[in-house]
C-alpha positions in Angstrom: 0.0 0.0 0.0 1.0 3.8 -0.2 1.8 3.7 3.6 4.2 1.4 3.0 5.6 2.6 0.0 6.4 6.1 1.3 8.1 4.7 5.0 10.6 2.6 2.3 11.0 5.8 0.7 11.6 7.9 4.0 13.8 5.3 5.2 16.3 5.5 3.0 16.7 9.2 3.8 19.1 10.3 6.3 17.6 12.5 9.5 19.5 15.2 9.1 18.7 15.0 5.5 17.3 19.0 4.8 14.7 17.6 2.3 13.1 15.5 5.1 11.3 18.8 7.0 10.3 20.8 4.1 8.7 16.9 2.2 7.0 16.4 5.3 5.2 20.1 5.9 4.3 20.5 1.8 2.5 17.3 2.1 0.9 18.0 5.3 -0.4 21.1 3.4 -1.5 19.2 0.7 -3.6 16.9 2.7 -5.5 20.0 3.8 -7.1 20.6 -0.1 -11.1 20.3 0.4 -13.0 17.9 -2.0 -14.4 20.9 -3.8 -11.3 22.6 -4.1 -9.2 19.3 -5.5 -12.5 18.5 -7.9 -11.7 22.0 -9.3 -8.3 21.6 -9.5 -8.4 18.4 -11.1 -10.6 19.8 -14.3 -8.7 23.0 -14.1 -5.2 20.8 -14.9 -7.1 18.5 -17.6 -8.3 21.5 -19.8 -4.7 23.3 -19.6 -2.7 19.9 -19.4 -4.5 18.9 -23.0 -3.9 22.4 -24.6 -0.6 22.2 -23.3 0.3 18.6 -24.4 -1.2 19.7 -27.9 1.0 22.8 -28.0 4.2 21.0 -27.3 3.3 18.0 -30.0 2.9 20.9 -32.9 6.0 22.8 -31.8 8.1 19.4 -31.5 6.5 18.4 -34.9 4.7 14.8 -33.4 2.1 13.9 -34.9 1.3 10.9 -32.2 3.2 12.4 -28.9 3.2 9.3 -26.1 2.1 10.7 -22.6 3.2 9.9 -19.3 0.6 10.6 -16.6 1.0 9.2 -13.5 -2.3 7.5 -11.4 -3.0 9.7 -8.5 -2.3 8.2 -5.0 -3.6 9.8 -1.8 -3.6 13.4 -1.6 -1.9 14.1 -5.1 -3.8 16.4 -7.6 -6.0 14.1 -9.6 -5.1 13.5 -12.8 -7.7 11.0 -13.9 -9.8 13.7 -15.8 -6.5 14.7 -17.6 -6.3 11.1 -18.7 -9.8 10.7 -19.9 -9.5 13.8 -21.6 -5.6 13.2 -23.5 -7.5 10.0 -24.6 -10.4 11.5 -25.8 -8.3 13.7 -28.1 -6.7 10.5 -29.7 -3.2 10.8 -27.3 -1.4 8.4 -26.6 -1.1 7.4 -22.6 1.2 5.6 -20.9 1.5 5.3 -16.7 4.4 4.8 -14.9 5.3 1.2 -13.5 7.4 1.1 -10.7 10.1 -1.9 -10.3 12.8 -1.0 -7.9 13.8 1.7 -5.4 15.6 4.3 -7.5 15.2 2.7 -10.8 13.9 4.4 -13.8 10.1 3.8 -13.9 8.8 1.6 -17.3 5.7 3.3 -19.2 2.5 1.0 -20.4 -0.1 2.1 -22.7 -3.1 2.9 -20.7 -6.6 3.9 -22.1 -9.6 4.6 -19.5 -11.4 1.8 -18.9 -8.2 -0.5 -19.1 -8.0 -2.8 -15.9 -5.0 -2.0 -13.8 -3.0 -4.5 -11.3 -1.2 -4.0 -8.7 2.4 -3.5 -8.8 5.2 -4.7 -6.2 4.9 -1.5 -4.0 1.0 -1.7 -3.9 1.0 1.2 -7.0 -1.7 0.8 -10.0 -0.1 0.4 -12.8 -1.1 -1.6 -16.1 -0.4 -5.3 -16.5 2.9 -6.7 -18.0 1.3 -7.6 -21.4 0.6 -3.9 -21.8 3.2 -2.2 -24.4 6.3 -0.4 -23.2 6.7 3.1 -24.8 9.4 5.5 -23.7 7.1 9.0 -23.4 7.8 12.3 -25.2 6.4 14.3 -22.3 5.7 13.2 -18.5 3.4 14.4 -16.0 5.4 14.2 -12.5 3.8 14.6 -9.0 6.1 15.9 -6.2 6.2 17.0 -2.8 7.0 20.5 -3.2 8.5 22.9 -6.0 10.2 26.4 -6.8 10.0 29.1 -9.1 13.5 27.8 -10.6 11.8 24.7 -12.3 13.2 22.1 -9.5 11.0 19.5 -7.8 11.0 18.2 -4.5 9.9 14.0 -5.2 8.9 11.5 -2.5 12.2 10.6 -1.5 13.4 7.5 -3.9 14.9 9.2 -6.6 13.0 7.5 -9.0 11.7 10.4 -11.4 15.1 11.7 -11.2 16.8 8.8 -12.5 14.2 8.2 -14.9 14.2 11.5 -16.5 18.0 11.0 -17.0 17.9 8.3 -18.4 14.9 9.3 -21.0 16.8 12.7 -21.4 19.6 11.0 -22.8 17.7 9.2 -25.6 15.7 12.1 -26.6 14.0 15.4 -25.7 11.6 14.6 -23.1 9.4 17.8 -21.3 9.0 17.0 -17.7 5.5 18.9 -16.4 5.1 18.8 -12.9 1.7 18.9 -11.6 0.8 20.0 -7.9 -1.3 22.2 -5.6 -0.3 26.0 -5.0 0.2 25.3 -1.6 3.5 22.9 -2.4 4.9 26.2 -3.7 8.3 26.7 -1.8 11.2 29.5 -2.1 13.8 26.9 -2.7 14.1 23.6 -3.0 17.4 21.9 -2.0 18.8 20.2 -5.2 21.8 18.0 -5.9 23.6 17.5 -9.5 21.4 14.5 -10.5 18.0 16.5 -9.6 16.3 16.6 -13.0 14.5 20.4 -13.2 11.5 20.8 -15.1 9.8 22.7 -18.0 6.2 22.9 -16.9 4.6 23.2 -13.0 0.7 22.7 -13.8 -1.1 24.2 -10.4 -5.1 24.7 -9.8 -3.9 28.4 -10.1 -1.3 28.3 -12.8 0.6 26.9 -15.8 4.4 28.0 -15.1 7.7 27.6 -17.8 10.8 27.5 -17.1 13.3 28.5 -19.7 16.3 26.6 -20.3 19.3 27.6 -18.0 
């Protein structure tokens, strides 16, 4: 289950670990969205992450761009509207499947209505006979995020390594997708932290130019 996946996570983090404090109050923050306000954030993010996901295909020149959206656990912004609605419009979705701690994450086609298993961490992901694509752009949750394009993850390391590792096959947008309130003035980052393009908010759609 979740529980269990985020105390593996936490426990490979050291104590004094300056990530641990600022993790723990964005997500405590989070948990305090109301139903009403996370069922209006939820179509807020699918009508701007479609336009969005359709801008970036024409400027990149794709014709069928493959979308990563993650399946929303707990408290994390919903994204199942975004799904139905990328679908809808003939995209191409994928979710992330997770296999190991700090391993890049594998992406399944996924279409709504599709049944979904679960995975070794207690995740729902689709089943193994579902095709592996690597995605042209992925939606990320997070913990917490700045105005510098860098996210704050869960604590495994696993969207960082897997955006490395897609990053150096091709040009891959990483869109982060979170509450306001997970809005910090800096987030601690060290050299493999992979920074983002997009931070998709209730509120906001933010870009980040290149560095």
């Amino acid at each position: 289950m979740w529980p269990a996946l985020f105390l593996l996570l936490s426990g490979l983090l050291s104590m004094t670990d300056p990530k641990t404090d600022l993790r723990r109050h964005s997500l405590a923050r989070r948990d305090l969205v109301s139903p009403h306000e996370a069922h209006e954030a939820a179509s807020a993010v699918a009508r701007r992450g479609l336009q969005l996901v359709e801008e970036l295909a024409a400027q990149a020149g794709l014709t069928s761009p493959v979308v990563s959206v993650y399946w929303p656990i707990r408290s994390e912004l919903n994204t199942r509207p975004l799904i139905e609605a990328l679908a809808a419009r003939g995209v191409r979705v994928t979710l992330p499947v997770m296999h190991k701690v700090r391993h890049p994450l594998i992406f399944r086609d996924f279409a709504p209505g599709d049944d979904l298993v679960k995975g070794p961490y207690g995740l729902s992901e689709p089943a193994e006979e579902k095709t592996a694509r690597d995605p042209d752009i992925v939606f990320s949750p997070l913990a917490a995020f700045d105005r510098r394009g860098f996210r704050l993850g869960y604590g495994g390391g696993i969207y960082d390594a897997t955006l490395s590792e897609l990053r150096a096959k091709k040009k891959v947008i990483a869109i982060g997708v979170a509450y306001s309130c997970q809005e910090t003035d800096h987030v601690p980052i060290e050299p493999h932290d992979q920074r983002l393009e997009f931070l998709m908010s209730e509120r906001e759609t933010i870009s980040f130019p290149a560095p």
